[in-house]
VEXDREN-2710 file (C-alpha; in Angstrom, 1 decimal):
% VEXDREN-2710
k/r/px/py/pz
1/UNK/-1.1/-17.3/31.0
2/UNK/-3.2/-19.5/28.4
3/UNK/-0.4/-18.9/26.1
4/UNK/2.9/-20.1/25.8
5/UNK/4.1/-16.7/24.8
6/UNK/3.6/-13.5/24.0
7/UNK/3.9/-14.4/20.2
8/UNK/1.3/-16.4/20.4
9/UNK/-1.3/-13.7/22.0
10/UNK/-0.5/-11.8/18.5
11/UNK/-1.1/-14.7/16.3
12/UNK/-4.0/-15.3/18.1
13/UNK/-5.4/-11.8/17.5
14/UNK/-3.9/-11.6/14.0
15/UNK/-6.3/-14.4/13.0
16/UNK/-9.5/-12.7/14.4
17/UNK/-8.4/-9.6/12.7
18/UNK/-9.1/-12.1/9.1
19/UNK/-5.0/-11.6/8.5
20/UNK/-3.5/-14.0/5.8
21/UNK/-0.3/-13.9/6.2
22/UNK/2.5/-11.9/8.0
23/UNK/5.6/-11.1/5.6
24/UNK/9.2/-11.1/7.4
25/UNK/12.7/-11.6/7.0
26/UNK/13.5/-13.4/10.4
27/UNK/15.2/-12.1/13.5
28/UNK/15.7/-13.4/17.1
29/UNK/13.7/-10.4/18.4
30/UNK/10.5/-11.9/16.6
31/UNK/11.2/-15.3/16.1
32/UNK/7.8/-15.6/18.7
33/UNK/6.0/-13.6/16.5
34/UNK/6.5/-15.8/13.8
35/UNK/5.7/-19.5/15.9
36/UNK/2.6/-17.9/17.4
37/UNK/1.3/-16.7/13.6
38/UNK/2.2/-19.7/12.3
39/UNK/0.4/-21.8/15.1
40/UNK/-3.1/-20.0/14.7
41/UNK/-3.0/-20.8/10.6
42/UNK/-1.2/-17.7/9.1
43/UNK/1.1/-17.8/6.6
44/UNK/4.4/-16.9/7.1
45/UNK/6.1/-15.4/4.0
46/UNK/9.9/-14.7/4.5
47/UNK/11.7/-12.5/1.9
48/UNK/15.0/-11.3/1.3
49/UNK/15.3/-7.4/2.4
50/UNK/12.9/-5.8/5.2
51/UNK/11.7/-3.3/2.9
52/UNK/10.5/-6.0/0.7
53/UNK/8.2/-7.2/3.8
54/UNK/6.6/-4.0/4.2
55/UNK/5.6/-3.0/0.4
56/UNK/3.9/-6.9/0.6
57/UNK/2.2/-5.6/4.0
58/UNK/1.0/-3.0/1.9
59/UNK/0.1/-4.8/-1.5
60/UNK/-2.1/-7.2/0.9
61/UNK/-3.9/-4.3/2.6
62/UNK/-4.6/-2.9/-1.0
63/UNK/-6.3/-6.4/-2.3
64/UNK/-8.2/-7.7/0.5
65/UNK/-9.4/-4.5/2.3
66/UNK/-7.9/-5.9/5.8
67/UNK/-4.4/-4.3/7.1
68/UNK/-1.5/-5.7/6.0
69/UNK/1.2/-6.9/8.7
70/UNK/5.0/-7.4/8.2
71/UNK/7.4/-8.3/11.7
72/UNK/10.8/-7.5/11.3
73/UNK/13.9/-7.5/13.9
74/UNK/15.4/-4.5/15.7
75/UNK/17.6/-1.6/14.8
76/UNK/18.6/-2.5/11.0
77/UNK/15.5/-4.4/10.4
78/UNK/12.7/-1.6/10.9
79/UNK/15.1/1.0/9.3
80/UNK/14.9/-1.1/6.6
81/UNK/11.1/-0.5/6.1
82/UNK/11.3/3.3/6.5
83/UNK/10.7/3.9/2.5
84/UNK/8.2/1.7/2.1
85/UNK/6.1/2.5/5.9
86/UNK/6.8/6.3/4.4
87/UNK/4.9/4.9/0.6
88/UNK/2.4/3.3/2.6
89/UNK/1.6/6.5/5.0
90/UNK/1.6/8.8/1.6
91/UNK/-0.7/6.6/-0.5
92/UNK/-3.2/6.1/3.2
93/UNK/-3.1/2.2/3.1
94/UNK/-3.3/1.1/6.2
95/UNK/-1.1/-1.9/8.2
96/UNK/0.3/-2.9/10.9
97/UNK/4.4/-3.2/11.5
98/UNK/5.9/-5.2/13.7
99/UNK/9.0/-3.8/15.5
100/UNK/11.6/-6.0/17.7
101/UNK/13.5/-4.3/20.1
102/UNK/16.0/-5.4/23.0
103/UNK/15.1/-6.4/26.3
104/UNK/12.8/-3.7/28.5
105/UNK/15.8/-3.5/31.3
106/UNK/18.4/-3.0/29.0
107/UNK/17.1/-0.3/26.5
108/UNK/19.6/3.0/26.4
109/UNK/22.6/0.6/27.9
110/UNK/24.1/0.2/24.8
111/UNK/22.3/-3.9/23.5
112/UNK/22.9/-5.2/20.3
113/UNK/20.6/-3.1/17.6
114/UNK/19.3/-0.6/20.1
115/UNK/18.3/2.2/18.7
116/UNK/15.8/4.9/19.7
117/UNK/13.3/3.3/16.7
118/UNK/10.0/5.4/18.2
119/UNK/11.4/8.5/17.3
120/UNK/11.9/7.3/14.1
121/UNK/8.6/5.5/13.2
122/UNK/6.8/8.4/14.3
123/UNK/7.5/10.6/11.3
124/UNK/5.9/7.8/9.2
125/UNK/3.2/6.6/10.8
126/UNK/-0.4/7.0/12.1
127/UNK/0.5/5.8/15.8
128/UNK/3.5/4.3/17.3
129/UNK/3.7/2.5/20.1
130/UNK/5.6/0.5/22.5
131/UNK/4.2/-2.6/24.4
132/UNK/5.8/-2.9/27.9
133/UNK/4.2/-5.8/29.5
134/UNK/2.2/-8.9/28.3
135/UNK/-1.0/-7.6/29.8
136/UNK/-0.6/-5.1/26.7
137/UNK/-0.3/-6.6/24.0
138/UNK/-3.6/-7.7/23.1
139/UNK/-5.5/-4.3/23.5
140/UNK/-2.6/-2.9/22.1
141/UNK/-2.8/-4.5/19.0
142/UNK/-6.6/-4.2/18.8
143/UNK/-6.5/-0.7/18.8
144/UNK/-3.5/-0.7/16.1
145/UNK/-5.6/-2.4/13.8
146/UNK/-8.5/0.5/14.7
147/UNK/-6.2/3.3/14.1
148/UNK/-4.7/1.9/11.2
149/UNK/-8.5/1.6/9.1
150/UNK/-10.2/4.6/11.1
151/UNK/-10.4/8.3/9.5
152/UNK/-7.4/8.7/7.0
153/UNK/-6.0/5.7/6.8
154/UNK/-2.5/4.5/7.3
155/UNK/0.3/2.7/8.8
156/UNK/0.9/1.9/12.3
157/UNK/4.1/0.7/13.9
158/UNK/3.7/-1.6/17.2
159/UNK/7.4/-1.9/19.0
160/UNK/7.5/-5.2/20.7
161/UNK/10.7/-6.1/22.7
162/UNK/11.9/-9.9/23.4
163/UNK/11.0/-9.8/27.0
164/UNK/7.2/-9.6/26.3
165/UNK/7.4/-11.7/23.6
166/UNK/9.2/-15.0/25.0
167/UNK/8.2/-17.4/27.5
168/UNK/8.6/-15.8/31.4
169/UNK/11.1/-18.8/32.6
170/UNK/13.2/-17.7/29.2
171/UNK/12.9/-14.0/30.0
172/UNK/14.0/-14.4/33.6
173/UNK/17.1/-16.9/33.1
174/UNK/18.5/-13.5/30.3
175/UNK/17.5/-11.1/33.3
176/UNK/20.0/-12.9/35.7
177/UNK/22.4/-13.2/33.6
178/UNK/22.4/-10.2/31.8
179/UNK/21.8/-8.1/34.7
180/UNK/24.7/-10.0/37.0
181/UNK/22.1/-10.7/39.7
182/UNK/23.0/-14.5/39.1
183/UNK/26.4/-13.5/40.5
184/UNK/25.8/-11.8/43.6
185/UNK/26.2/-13.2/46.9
186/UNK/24.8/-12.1/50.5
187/UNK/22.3/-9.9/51.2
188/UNK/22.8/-7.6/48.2
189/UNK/22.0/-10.5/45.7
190/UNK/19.0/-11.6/47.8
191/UNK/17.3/-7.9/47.4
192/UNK/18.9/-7.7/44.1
193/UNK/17.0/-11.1/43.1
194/UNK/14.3/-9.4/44.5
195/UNK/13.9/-6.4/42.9
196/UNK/14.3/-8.5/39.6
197/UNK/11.3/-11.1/40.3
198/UNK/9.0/-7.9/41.2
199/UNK/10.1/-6.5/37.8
200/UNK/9.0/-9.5/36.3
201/UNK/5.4/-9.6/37.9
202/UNK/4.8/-6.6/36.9
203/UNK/6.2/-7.2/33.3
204/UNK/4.3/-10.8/32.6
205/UNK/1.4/-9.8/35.5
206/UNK/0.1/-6.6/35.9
207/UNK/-3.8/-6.0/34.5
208/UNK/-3.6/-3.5/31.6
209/UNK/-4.0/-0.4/32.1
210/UNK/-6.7/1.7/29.1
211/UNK/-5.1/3.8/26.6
212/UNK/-6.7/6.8/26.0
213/UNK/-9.2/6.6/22.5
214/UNK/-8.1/8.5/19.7
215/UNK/-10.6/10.4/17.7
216/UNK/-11.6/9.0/14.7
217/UNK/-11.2/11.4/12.0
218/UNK/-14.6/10.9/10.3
219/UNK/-17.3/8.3/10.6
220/UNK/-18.4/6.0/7.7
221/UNK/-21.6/7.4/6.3
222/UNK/-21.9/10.0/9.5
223/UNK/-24.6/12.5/9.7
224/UNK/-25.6/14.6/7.4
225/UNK/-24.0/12.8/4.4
226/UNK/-26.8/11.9/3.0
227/UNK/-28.2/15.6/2.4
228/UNK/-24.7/16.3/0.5
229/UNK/-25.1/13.0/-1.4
230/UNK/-28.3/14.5/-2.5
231/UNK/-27.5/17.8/-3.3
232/UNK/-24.4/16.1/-5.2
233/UNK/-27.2/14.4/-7.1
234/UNK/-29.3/17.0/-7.9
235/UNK/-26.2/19.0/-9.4
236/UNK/-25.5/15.7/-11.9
237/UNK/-29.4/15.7/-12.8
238/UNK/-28.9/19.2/-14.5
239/UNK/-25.3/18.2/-15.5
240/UNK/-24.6/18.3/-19.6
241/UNK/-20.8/17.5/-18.9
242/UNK/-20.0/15.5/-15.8
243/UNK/-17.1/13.9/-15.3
244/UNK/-15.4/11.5/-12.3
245/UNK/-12.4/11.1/-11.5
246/UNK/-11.9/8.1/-9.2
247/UNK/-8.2/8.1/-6.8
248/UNK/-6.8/5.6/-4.9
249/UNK/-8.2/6.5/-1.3
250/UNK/-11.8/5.4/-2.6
251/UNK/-10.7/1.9/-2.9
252/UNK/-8.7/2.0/0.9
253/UNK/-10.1/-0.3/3.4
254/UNK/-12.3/-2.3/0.8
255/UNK/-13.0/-5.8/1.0
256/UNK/-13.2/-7.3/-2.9
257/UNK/-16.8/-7.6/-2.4
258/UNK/-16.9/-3.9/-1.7
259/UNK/-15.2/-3.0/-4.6
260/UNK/-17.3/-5.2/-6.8
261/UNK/-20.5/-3.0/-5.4
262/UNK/-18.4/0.7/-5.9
263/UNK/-18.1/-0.6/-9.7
264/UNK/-21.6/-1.6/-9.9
265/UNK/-22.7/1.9/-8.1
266/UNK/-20.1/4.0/-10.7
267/UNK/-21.9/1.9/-13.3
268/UNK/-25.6/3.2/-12.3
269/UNK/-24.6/6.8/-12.0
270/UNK/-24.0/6.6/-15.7
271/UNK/-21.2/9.3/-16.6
272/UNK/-17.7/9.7/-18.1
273/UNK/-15.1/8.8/-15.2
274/UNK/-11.1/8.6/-15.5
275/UNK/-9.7/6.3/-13.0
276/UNK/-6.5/6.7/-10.8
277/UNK/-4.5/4.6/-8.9
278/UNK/-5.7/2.0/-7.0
279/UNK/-9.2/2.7/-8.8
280/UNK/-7.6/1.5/-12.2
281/UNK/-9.6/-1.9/-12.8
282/UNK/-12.4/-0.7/-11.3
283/UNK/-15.1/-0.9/-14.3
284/UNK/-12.9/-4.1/-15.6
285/UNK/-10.7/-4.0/-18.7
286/UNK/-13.8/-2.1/-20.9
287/UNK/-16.5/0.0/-20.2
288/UNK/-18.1/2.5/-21.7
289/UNK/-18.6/4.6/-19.5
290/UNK/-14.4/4.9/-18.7
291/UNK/-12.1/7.1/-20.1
292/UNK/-7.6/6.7/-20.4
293/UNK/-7.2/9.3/-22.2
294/UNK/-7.1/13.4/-22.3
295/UNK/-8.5/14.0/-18.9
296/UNK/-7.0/17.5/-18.6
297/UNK/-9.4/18.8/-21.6
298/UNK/-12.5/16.9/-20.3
299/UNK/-12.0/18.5/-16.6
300/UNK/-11.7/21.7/-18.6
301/UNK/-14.8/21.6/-20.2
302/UNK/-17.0/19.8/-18.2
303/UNK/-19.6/21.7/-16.1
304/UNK/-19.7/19.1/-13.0
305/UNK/-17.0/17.3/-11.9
306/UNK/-16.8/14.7/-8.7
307/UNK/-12.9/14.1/-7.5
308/UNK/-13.5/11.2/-5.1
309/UNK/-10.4/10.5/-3.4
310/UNK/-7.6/12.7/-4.9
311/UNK/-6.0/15.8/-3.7
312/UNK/-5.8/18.6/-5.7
313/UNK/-2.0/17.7/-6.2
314/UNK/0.4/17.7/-9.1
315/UNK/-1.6/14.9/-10.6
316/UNK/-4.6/17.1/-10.6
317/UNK/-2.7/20.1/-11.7
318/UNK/-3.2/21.6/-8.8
319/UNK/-7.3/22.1/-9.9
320/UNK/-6.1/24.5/-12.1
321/UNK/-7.0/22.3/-14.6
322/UNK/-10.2/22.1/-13.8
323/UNK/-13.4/24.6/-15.4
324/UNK/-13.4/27.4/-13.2
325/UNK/-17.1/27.6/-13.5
326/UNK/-18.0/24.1/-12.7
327/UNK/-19.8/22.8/-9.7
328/UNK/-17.0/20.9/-8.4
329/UNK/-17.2/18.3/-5.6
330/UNK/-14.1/16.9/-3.3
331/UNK/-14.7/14.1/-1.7
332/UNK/-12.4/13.1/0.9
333/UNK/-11.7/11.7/3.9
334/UNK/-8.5/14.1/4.9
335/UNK/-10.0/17.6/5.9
336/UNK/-7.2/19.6/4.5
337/UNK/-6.7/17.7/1.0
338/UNK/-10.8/18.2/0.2
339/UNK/-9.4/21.9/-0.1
340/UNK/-6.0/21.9/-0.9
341/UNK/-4.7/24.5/-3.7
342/UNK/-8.6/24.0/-5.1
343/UNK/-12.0/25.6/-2.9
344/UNK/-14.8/23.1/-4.7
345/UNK/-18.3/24.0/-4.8
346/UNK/-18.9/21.5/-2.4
347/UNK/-17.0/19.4/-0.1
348/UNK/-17.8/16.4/1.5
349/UNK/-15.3/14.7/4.6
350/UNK/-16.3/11.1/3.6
351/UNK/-14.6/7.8/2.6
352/UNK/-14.8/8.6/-1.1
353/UNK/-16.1/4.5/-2.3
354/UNK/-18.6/4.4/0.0
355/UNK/-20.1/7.9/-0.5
356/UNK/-19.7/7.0/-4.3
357/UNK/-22.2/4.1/-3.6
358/UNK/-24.5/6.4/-1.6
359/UNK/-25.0/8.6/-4.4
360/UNK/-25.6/6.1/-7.0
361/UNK/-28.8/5.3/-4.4
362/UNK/-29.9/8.7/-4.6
363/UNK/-29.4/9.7/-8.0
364/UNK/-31.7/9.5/-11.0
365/UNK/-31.3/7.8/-13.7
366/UNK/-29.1/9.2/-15.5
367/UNK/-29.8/11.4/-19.0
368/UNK/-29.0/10.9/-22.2
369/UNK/-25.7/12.6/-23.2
370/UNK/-24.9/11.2/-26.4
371/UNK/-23.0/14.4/-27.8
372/UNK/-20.9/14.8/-24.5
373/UNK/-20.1/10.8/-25.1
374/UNK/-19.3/10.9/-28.6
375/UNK/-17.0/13.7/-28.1
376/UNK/-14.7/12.2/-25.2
377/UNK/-15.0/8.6/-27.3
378/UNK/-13.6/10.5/-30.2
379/UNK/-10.4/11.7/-28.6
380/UNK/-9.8/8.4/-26.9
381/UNK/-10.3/6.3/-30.0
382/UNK/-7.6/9.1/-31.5
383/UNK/-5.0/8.9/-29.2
384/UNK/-5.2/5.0/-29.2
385/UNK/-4.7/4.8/-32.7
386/UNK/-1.6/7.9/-32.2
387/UNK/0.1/4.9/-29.7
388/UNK/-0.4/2.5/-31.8
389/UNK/0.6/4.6/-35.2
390/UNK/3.8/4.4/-32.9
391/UNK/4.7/0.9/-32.5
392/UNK/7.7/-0.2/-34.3
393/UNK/8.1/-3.6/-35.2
394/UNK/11.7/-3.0/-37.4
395/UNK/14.8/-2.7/-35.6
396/UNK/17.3/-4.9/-33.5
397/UNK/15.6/-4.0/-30.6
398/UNK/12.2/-4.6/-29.4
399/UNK/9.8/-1.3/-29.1
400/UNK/8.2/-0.7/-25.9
401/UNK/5.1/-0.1/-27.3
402/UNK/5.0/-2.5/-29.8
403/UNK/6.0/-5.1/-26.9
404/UNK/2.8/-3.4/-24.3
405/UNK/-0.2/-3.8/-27.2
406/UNK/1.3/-7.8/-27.3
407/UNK/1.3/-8.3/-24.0
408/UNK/-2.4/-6.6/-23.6
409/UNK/-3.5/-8.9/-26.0
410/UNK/-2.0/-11.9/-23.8
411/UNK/-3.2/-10.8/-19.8
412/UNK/-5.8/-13.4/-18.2
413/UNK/-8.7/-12.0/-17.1
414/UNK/-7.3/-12.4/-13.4
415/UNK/-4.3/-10.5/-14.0
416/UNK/-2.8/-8.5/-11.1
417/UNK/-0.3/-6.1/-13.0
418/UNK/2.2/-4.1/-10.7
419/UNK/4.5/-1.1/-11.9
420/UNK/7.7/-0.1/-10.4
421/UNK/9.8/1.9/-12.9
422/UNK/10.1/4.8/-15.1
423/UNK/10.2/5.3/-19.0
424/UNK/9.1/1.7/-19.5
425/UNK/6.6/1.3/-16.8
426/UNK/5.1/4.5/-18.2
427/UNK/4.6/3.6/-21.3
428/UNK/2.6/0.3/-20.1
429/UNK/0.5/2.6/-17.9
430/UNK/-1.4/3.4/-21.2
431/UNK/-1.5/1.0/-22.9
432/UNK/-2.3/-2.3/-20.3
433/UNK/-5.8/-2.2/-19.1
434/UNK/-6.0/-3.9/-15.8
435/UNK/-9.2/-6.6/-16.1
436/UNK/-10.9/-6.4/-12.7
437/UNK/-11.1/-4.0/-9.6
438/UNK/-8.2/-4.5/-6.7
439/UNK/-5.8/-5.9/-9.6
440/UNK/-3.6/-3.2/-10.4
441/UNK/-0.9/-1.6/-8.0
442/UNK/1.4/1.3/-8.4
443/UNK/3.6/3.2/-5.9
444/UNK/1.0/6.3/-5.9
445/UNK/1.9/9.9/-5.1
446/UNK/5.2/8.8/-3.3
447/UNK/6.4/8.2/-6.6
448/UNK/8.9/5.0/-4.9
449/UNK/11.0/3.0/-6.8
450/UNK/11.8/-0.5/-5.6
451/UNK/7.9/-1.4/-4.9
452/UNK/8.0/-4.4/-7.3
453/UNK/9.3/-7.4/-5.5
454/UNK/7.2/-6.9/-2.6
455/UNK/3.9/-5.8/-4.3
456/UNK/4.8/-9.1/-6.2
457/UNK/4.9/-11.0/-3.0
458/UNK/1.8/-9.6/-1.7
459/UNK/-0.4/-10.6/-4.4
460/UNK/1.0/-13.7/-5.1
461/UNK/-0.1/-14.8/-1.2
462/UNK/-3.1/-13.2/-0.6
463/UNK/-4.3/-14.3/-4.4
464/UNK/-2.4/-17.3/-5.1
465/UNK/-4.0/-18.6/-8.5
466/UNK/-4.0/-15.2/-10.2
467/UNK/-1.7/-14.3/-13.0
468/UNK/0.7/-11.5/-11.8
469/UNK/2.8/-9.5/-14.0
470/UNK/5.4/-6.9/-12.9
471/UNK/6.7/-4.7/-15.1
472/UNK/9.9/-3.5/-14.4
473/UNK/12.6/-1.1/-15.4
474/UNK/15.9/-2.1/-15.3
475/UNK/17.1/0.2/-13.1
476/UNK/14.2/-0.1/-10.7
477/UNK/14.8/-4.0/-11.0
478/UNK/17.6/-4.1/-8.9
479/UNK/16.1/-3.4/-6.3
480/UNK/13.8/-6.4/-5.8
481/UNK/15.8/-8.9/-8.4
482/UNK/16.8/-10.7/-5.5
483/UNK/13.4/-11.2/-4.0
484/UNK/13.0/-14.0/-7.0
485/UNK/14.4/-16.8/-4.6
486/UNK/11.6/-15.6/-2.2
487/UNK/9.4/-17.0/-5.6
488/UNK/11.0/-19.5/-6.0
489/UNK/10.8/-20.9/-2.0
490/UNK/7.8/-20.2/-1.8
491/UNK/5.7/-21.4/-5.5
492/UNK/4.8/-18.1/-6.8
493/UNK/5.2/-17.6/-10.3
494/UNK/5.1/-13.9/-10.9
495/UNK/6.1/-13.0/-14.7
496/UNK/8.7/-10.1/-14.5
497/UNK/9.2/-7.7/-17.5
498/UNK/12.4/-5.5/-17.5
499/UNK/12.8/-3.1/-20.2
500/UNK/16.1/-2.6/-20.4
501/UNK/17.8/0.4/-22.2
502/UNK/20.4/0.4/-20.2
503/UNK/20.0/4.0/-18.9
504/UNK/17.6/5.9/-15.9
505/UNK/16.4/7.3/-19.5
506/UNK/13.7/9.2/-17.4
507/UNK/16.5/11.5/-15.6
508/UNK/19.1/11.0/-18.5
509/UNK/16.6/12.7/-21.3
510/UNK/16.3/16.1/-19.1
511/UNK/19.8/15.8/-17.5
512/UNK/21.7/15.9/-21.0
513/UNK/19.1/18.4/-22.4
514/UNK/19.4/20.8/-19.7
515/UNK/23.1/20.1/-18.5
516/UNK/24.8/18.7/-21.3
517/UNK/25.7/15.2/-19.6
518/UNK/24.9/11.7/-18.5
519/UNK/26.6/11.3/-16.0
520/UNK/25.4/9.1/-13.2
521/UNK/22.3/8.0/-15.4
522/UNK/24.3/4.8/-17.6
523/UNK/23.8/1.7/-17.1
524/UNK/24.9/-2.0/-18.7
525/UNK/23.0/-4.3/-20.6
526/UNK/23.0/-6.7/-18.0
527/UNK/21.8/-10.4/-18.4
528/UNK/18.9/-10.0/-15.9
529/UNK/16.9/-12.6/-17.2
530/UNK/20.5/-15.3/-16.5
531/UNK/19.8/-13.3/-12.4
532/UNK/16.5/-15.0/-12.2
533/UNK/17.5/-18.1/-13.7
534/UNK/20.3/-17.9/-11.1
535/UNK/17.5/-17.4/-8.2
536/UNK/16.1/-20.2/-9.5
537/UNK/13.5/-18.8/-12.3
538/UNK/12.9/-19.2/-15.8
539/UNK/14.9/-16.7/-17.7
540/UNK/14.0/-15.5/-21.1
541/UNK/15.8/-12.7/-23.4
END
């Protein structure tokens, strides 16, 4: 072998692949993992709870347009990613997870953390896999990263047990002596020793053998897209009302240069778009062409509408929100979503950014639609000035609002902002305007609370010199408080916001409505900001 181990034949591939940095919380079963990353230049970033490792996995794939990678030990350690692998897998960011697992010979004999984690990871991921020999693990990990960008993209876990991944003269001192072979005399130890070297030729030796392809699900700009791109054009040249609506799986698998040309391409096609998602940013903190604001009544009236990259889900009502009688086009790269609930007019299997660039090519110049304008900038500028009609600056306790129009005053033009909460995180949601495309990061349709700390994480290493805010609830605070001494190890300087009213107000409002009490929904005023100090942040009340 040219490497000293099978760790290193994953770093090594993990730095062609353009990977940063692989996020962890350590573990004997992927300790390798870890030296070999570290030994071809990537960053290793250690946190303080699995799950933690995974949502940075996914924060990274969502800024840099490459997968994202987290390694975590057996058993406990890849349960612990199952919420965030399952967030990944719902909002179709792809990366790659690293799974330890116990030795090949003793699986099913009852070793420390051996579980049956296949069965598991496959209900939450695009592919899983187990790598058996040495010989595997490159190709393996090749075609993880292919399946994990390819069609509808997602999460991929890659099961990697401690006899592939340590050096053979390790591997076959723990097969003696785990197995008892080192113990046995005569004859039967000599065939016994035997049997164990030819098991470990085969493990360390044998050529690889070809996995079968899978079928990509659709191909980038494949045939015939460009006569839908141009019949989508021609249905905009006669448009009075258009409207876009940009989602989150138009910005999947885009580098930031990428991103910077779907913006300029949104930009030339001239009309009215709401962004969703991942998208938010997209057009940059103000553009005229962008729209926060009463989306349900301008999809009702409008006579063309393009949903590039969302479902027709709750968030979309369902396209029953939509005008009945408008040429409506799905773009999507997900077969059944481009018709879910909602037939549109027409329907295009794409990735939704790139066709969105396509079309910009192939439209003409947009006309003037001053009165369709004026009337979508007068409800905006009305319900801004409703918010902020709302802020309340009297009191002994600080108003959300009034606190979000400050803080939008304040944000760098790099800002990354991350959500991860509920009453308080929504009320940000419309009032902060992120600044630049790939800089704002939400949970998405999964809904998951906890995402915070490791979004935070993610950004901070993949963009190190950006301002990164998180706002918090304080319920959804706890779960990622802790991940502040990960911050503090490791120079990041994310600035955390918890509103605390010490309730889950978003549950307690309906809960004592409906059934009279609150139970289960109280919380104290706790000193959070004496936690981070504690962690070894700055903490201010």
């Amino acid at each position: 072998m040219s490497h000293p181990h099978g760790g290193s034949i994953i770093g090594e591939l993990l730095a062609e692949q353009g990977v940063q940095c692989v996020y962890t919380l350590c573990g004997g079963h992927i300790s390798p993992i870890l030296i070999g990353a570290k030994a071809h230049g990537i960053k290793i970033v250690d946190v303080r709870d699995e799950v933690t490792a995974a949502f940075a996995a996914d924060a990274a794939s969502r800024m840099t347009g490459i997968p994202g990678v987290a390694a975590v030990t057996a058993g406990p350690g890849v349960t612990n990613t199952v919420t965030a692998i399952k967030n990944a897998q719902m909002a179709q960011q792809p990366l790659v997870l690293f799974g330890g697992a116990t030795a090949t010979i003793l699986r099913g004999r009852g070793a420390l953390q051996d579980i049956d984690q296949m069965s598991l990871m496959k209900t939450v991921t695009k592919w899983c896999v187990r790598v058996t020999k040495v010989q595997d693990l490159r190709p393996v990990v090749e075609k993880a990263f292919k399946v994990a960008k390819e069609g509808v993209p997602g999460p991929v876990f890659v099961e990697v047990p401690v006899d592939v991944l340590y050096p053979e003269g390790i591997v076959e001192e723990w097969y003696l002596k785990e197995s008892g072979v080192e113990a046995m005399k005569g004859p039967v130890g000599k065939v016994a020793r035997l049997a164990m070297q030819g098991y470990l030729k085969r493990q360390f030796h044998m050529p690889h053998l070809s996995l079968p392809d899978r079928p990509s699900l659709s191909n980038p700009l494949s045939p015939g897209i460009g006569r839908q791109a141009q019949q989508v054009a021609d249905a905009l040249a006669g448009a009075r009302k258009p409207v876009l609506v940009v989602g989150n799986q138009s910005m999947v698998n885009l580098t930031p240069t990428e991103a910077d040309d779907l913006a300029a391409a949104v930009t030339r096609l001239g009309i009215p778009v709401f962004l969703g998602g991942s998208s938010r940013g997209l057009l940059g903190r103000s553009s005229d062409l962008q729209f926060r604001h009463k989306r349900s009544k301008a999809l009702r009236e409008a006579d063309v509408v393009i949903v590039a990259g969302f479902p027709f889900d709750f968030r979309m009502g369902y396209g029953r929100k939509i005008n009945k009688d408008a040429t409506l086009v799905s773009i999507n790269l997900e077969a059944e979503a481009l018709r879910k609930n909602r037939r549109p007019t027409i329907a295009v299997q794409e990735h939704p950014g790139r066709f969105l660039v396509l079309l910009a090519e192939k439209a003409a110049a947009p006309p003037a639609r001053a009165d369709w304008f004026a009337a979508l900038q007068e409800q905006e500028d009305a319900r801004d000035a409703e918010i902020a009609g709302k802020a309340n600056t009297e009191g002994p306790l600080v108003d959300p609002i009034h606190l979000f129009l400050r803080i939008e005053e304040k944000l760098a033009d790099d800002s990354i902002l991350i959500v991860d909460g509920g009453d308080f995180v929504a009320t940000g949601a419309y009032i902060v305007r992120p600044r630049a495309p790939l800089s704002w990061l939400d949970p998405g349709v999964f809904g998951t609370l906890g995402v915070g700390g490791g979004f935070a994480v993610g950004a901070a290493s993949v963009r190190p010199k950006a301002e990164v805010w998180l706002f918090y609830g304080d319920g959804s605070s706890a779960y990622s408080l802790a991940e502040f001494d990960t911050y503090r190890r490791l120079g990041y300087a994310p600035i955390a916001v918890i509103g605390t009213d010490a309730s889950w107000q978003q549950i307690a409002r309906d809960q004592i409505v409906i059934l009279g009490d609150d139970v289960g929904t109280v919380l104290r005023r706790t000193d959070y900001h004496d936690v981070a100090e504690g962690y070894g942040g700055k903490g201010l009340l």
